[in-house]
N, C-alpha and C positions, 0 to 999 in steps of 0.2 A: 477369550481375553477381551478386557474393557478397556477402552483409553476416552477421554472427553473431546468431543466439538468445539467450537473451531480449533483446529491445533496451533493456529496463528490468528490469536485475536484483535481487535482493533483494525486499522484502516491497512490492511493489507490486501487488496483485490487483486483479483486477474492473473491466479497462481500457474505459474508453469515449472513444471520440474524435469528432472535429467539424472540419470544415474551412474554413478563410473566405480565400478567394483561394487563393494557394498558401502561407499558414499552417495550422499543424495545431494542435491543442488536444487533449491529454488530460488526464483525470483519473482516480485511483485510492484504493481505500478507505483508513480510517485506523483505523479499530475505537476501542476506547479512546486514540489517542494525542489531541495537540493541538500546533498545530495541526491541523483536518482539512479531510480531501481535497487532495492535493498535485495540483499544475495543473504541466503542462507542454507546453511547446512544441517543436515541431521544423517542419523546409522540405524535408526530403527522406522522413520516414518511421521513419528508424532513429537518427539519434542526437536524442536529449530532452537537452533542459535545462527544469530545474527553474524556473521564474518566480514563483511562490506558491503558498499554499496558498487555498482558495474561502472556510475558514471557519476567521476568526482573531480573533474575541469569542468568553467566553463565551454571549452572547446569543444567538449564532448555533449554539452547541453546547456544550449544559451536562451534562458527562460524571460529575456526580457518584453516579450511579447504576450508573455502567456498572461491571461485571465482564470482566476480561479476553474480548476477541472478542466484546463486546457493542458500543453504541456506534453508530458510523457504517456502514453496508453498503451495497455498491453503488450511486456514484452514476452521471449520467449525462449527459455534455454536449451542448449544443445550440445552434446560433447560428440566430437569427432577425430582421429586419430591424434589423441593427444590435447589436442587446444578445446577449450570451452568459445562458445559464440551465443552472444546475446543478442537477439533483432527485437526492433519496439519503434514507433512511430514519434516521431516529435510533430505533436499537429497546429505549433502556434510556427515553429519555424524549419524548417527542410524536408520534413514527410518521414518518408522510411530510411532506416541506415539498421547496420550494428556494427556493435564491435568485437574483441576475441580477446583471447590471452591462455596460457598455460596453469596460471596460479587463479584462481578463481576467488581469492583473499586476499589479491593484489592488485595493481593499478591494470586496468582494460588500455586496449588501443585505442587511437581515434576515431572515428567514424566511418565507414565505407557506407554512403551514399547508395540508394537501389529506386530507381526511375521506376516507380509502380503505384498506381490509383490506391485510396482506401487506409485503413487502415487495422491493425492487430496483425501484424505478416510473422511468418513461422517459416522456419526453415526447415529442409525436411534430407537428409543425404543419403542418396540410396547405395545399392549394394555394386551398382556400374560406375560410382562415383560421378553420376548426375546429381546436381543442388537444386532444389526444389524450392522456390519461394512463394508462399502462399498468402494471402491476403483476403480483407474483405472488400468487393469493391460495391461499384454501383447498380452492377448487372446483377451482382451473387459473388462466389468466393473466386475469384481468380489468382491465377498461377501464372510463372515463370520460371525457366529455366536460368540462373545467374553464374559467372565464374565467382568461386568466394574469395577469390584471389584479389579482387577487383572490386565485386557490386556488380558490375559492370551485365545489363541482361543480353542473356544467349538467344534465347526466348522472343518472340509479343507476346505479352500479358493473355492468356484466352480464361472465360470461365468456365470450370469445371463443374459447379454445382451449386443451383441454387434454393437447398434447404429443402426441408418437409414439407413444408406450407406454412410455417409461420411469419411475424413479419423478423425484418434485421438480421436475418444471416451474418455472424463474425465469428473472430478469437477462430479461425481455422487451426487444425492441425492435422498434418500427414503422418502417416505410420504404415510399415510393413507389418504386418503380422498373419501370422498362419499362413502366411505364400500369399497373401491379401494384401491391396491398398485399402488403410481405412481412411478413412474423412472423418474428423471427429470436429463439430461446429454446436455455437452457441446461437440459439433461437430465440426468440418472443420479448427483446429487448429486455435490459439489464434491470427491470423492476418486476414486480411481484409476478406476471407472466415466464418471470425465465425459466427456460430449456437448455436442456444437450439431448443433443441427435445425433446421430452418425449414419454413411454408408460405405458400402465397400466396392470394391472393382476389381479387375485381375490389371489395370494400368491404371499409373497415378494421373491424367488425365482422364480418364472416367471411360462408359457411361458409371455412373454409381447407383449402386442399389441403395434403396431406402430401407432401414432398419425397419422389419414388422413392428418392433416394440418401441418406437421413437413414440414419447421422447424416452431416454436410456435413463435420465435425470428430470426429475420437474417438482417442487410445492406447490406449485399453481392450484390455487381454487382447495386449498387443505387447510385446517387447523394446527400446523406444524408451529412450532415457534423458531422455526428455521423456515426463510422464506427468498425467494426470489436465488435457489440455486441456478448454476450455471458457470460458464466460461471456465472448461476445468479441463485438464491431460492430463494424460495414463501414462507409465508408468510401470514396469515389468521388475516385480523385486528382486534379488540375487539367490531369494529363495524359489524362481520362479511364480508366486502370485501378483496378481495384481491390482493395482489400486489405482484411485483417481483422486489428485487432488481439485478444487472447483469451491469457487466465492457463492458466499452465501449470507444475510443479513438475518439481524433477532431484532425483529421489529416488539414494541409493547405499546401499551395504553391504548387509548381508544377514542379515535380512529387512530390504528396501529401507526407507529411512527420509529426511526430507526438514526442516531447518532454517534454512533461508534465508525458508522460507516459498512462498505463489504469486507468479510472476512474469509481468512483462508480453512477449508472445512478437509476433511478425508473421510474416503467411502472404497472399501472392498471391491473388488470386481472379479465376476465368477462370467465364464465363457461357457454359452448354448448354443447351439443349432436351432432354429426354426425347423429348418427343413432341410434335413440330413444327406449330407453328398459324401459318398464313399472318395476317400485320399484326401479331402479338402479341409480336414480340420475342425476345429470346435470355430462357431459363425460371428455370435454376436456378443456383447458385452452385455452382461445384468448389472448396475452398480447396485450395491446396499441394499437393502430393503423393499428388491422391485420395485426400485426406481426411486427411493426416499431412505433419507438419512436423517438420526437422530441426535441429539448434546452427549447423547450417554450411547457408544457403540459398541456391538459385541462383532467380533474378528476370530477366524480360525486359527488365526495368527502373524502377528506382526514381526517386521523382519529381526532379527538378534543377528549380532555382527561377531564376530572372532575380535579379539584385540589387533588392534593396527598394527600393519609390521615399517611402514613406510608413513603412514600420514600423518600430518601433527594434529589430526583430532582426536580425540576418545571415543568409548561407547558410553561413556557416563552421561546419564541425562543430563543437559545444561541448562540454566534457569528459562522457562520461556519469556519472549519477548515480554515488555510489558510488565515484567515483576517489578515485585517492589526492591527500591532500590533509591542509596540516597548517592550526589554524585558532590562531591565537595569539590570539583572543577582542581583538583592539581596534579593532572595531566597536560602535560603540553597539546593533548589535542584533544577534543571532542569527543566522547564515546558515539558509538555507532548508531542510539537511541536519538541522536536528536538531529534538528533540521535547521537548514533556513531557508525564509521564506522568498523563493525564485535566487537570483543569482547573487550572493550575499557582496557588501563594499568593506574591503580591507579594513577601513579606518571605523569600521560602525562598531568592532568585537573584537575582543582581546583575552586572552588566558595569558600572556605575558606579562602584560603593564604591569599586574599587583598578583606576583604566582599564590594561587589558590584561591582566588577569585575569577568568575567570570564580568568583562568590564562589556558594558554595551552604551555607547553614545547614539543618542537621536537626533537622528536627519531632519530635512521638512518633510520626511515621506511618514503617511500615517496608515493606520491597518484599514486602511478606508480606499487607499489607491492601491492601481494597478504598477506596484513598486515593489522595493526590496527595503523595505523597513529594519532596523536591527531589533533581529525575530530571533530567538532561538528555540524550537520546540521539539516536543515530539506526541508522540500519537496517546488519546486514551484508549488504552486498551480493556478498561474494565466500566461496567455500569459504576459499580459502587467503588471508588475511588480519591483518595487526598491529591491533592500536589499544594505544596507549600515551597517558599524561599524568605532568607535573609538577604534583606538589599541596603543599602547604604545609597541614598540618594538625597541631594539638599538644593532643590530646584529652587533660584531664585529670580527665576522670567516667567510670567503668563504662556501658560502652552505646554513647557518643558513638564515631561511625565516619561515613570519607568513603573513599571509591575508586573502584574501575570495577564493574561489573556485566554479562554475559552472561545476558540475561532473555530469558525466553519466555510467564511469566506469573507469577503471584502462586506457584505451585506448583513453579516448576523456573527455577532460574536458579543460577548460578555466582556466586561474587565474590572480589575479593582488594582488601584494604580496609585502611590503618591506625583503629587503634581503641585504648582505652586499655585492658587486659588482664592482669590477676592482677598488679596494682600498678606498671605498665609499657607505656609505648608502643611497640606491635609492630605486624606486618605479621600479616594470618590471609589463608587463603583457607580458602570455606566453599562446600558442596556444600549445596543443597534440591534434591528428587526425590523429587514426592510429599511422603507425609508423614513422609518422612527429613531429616532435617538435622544438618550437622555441620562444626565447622569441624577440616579435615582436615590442615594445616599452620601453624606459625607460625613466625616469625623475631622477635628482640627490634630494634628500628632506634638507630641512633645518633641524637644530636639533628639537624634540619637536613630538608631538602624531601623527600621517597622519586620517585623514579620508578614507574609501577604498568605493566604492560604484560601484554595476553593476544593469544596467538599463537595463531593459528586455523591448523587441516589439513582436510581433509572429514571425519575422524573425531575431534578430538582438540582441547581447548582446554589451552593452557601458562601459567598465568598466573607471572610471574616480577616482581622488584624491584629498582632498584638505588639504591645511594646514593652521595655525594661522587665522583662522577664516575665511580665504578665498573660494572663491564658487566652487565649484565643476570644475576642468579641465578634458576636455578626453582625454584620452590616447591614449588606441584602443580599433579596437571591434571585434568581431566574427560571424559567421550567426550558427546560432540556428539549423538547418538543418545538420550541422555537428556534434552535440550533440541528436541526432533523433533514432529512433528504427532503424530506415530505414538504417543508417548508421552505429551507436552506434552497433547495436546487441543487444541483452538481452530481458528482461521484466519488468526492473524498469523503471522510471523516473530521470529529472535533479534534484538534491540538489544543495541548496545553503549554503555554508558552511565558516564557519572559522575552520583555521589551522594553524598546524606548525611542520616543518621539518626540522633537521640537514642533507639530501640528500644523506644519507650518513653515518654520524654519529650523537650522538648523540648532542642537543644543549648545550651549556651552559647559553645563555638567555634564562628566560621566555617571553613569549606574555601575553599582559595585554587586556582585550577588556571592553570598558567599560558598551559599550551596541551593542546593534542588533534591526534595524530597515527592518520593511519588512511591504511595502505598495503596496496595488495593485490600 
């Protein structure tokens, strides 16, 4: 059986999953967006659908402090008699917390707060109804015992293990299996070195054994076009096999370079013995391909579900993330594709004002500060890729601008924007790279809505405009490679986005959009 890599494209990293009957649960980081932590669901393994995010108050995640790739990291799901629980670090403001709920498609708890160094912490609840909290700290991977009633530690924090020998020991996770504590941990830091290793113990406090075959997981030093796997949990299917999900980037060009960001991958996992002990079980884990995974995989087989007798999902594949998909905004609320950028202001965005329009007013906060801009975006999930919008904007002050945005961070993003400009309302696109900026083409616009649209290649952003029914003109473009980790910094991905900013201060027009088309 064949299914395609990544099964969760685009800027989804740091995959953790849970399984309850034969439903699955994942969830993946958010860094500075909001909402965070997107939760998904699937019945066979490979295709997700998106159901919510875990943390949608500020209360629950107050981003005003984050800097780009600060924010939320690695969280980590878990079901237990009954309730789901999500733990994940907020590293700009409180540390470790999580929080729970019953409906895993509905609104989460507040926070419970957990006093522990480090970060990427897992919870792990054993079979004595001991809670296990694990973490990466300074020493190596450290644990405590916590009530989940509370946060509140039972425990001091001790380390239990620190790695194979590579550097950055994180993303821990604990599991019983075979009458065995595993330790399943991410090694050689989140770039083209990355690992997964594991050991095991007869207590989850250790000592723990080192896998003979670590790393379990690695591209390192390969010509894969899958590179820098890692940070990934297992997962035991209802059909009894099991699998591992685990981020992974598709770097291209040359010197390879990667802006989609880390993606969520799945790999097989078949149990061996090194070195066979009578009563003790099959030992260690093989993922995939002895140790490597490919875009195109072959499986003895993936899981197949019965129809639901209870749940409101289906077995029917649902679109993956990232399809194409156009959204004419007349919803009273937000589809679960899009974001905003850190903790959004009431008054910036509207789906009420003008129903079937999204309205976005700009502040003096621009895609340049460490703000909340009126940003609404969501992830590109494919190389070769459209997003286009109709906007209705008639700026009449120096500054005021509304259009699309290609962001990577506060330091490198693309845009092609109407704005009011040397006594005139035009169309500009403008390059940031670094501490370069410029805007690099304009067009003067008739009066009347613009069309805005950037055309995505694996190298190459188009952004073009059109008006009164007219086809599409380009303007300019930018290579993609400038918007890259490699370049960029960080650990998100590019969004594609509408916006709008007074530069400065604040607007006095609103931006009108009538819709948002995103076609790969």
């Amino acid at each position: 059986m064949h299914y395609q890599n990544p099964v969760i494209p685009g800027f989804y990293p740091d995959p953790s999953i849970c399984r309850v009957g034969e439903d699955y649960y994942l969830v993946n980081s958010s860094f500075e967006y909001f909402p965070g932590v997107p939760n998904f669901h699937s019945r066979d393994l490979v295709h997700w659908r998106q159901i919510g995010h875990c943390l949608t108050r500020s209360s629950q995640l107050p981003l005003g402090k984050a800097w780009s790739s600060e924010g939320i990291y690695a969280p980590t799901i878990r079901y237990h008699q009954g309730v789901f629980y999500m733990t994940t670090t907020n590293v700009s403001e409180g540390g470790h917390f999580y929080v729970h709920t019953q409906d895993p498609a509905g609104e989460w708890s507040e926070p419970l707060w957990v006093d522990q160094e480090g970060i990427d912490p897992s919870l792990f609840f054993d079979h004595d109804g001991t809670v296990y909290f694990t973490s990466q700290g300074r020493q190596g991977i450290t644990q405590s015992v916590i009530d989940v009633a509370t946060g509140q530690r039972l425990t001091e924090p001790r380390v239990i293990w620190t790695g194979s020998g590579a550097k950055s020991p994180e993303g821990p996770h604990l599991y019983q299996i075979h009458g065995r504590y595993y330790l399943l941990v991410a090694e050689g830091g989140t770039e083209y070195g990355h690992m997964e290793t594991i050991a095991r113990s007869d207590s989850p406090w250790g000592p723990f054994e080192n896998c003979p075959r670590n790393p379990i997981l690695t591209h390192r030093s390969t010509g894969s076009p899958i590179q820098a796997t890692g940070h990934g949990d297992l997962v035991q299917a209802h059909d009894g096999r099991w699998w591992i999900v685990f981020l992974g980037i598709r770097p291209h060009g040359y010197p390879p370079c990667y802006h989609l960001g880390r993606e969520t991958f799945l790999a097989p996992v078949t149990w061996v013995e090194a070195c066979p002990e009578p009563g003790r079980g099959n030992g260690w884990p093989v993922v995939g391909q002895n140790g490597q995974v490919s875009l195109e995989m072959e499986a003895d087989g993936l899981p197949t579900c019965s129809p639901p007798s209870s749940s409101s999902f289906t077995c029917s594949p649902p679109p993956s993330p990232g399809a194409a998909e156009r959204d004419d905004f007349d919803s009273p609320r937000l589809r679960l594709c899009w974001n905003f950028l850190r903790n959004p202001h009431p008054e910036d965005w509207s789906l009420a004002e003008r129903p079937g329009w999204l309205r976005l007013t700009g502040s003096a906060s621009t895609l340049e500060d460490k703000a909340s801009p009126a940003f609404v975006g969501r992830r590109q999930c494919h190389f070769e890729c459209r997003a286009a919008t109709y906007l209705e904007f008639d700026p009449q002050v120096d500054g005021e601008e509304a259009g699309l945005v290609a962001r990577m961070n506060e330091r490198h993003h693309y845009e092609i924007a109407v704005t009011w400009r040397d006594g005139a309302r035009c169309v500009i696109v403008r390059r940031r790279i670094g501490t370069l900026q410029a805007v690099v083409a304009q067009g003067l616009l008739e009066p009347g809505p613009v069309q805005l649209e950037i055309a995505a290649t694996h190298d190459q952003y188009t952004f073009s405009y059109a008006q009164n029914g007219q086809s599409f003109q380009p303007l300019a473009s930018g290579e993609t490679r400038y918007l890259s980790t490699e370049v960029a910094g960080g650990f998100t991905g590019v969004y594609l986005a509408m916006y709008a900013t007074g530069n400065g201060r604040a607007c006095t027009t609103p931006a009108f959009f009538d819709w948002f088309d995103y076609a790969s």
